[in-house]
N, C-alpha and C positions, 0 to 999 in steps of 0.2 A: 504494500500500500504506500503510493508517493504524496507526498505533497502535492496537492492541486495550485496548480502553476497563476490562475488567478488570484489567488487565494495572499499567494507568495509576492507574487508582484504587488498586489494592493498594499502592502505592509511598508512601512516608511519610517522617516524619523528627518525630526523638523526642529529647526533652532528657532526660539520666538522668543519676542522681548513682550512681557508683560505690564502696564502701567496699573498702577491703581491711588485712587483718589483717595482722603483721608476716608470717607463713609464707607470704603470696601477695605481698609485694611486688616480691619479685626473678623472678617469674615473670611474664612478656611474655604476659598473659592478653589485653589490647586486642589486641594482633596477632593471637595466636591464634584470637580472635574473629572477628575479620575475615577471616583463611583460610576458616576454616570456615562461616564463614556467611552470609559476602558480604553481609556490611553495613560500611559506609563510614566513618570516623567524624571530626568535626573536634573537638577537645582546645580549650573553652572555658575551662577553669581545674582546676587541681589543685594539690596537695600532698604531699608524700610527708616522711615524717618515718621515726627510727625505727621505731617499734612500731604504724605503720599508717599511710595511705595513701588519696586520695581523688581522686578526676578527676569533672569535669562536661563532659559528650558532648552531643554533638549527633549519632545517628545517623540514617545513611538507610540503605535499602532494601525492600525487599519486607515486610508486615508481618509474613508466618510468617513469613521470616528475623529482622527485628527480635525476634521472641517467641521463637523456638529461641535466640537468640543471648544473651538476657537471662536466660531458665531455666538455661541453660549453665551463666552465669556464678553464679548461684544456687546452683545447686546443686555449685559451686565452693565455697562460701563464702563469697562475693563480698555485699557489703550493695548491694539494686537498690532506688532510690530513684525514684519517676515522679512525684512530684507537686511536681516544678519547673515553674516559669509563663516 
């Protein structure tokens, strides 16, 4: 039994710079992400200060997971930054 080559392909891993406003910083929005959307994530750098807040990700998973989970947070109010190299 092989791996289903769509399957494989679809799997990804994505650098994104996350913002958050003071009103989202004490809200566990990364974990909640990941609940829900089952995507993975390793915590390359951030900052949290009072009045806002910022993490750089390295996510994996499924690419419609990565997109549902990025829109999420979007439409959170979350600042989604993709054009890290």
């Amino acid at each position: 039994m092989g791996i289903d080559e769509d399957v494989a392909n679809a799997y990804d891993t994505v650098r994104v710079k996350l913002t958050f406003s003071k009103c989202l910083i004490q809200r566990p929005l990364i974990y909640e992400m990941a609940q829900v959307y089952d995507v993975s994530f390793s915590i390359r750098q951030a900052t949290v200060e009072l009045d806002e807040g910022w993490v750089i990700l390295d996510m994996s998973g499924i690419n419609d997971d990565i997109d549902k989970a990025l829109l999420w947070l979007h439409e959170l109010g979350v600042g989604v930054d993709l054009t890290l190299e």
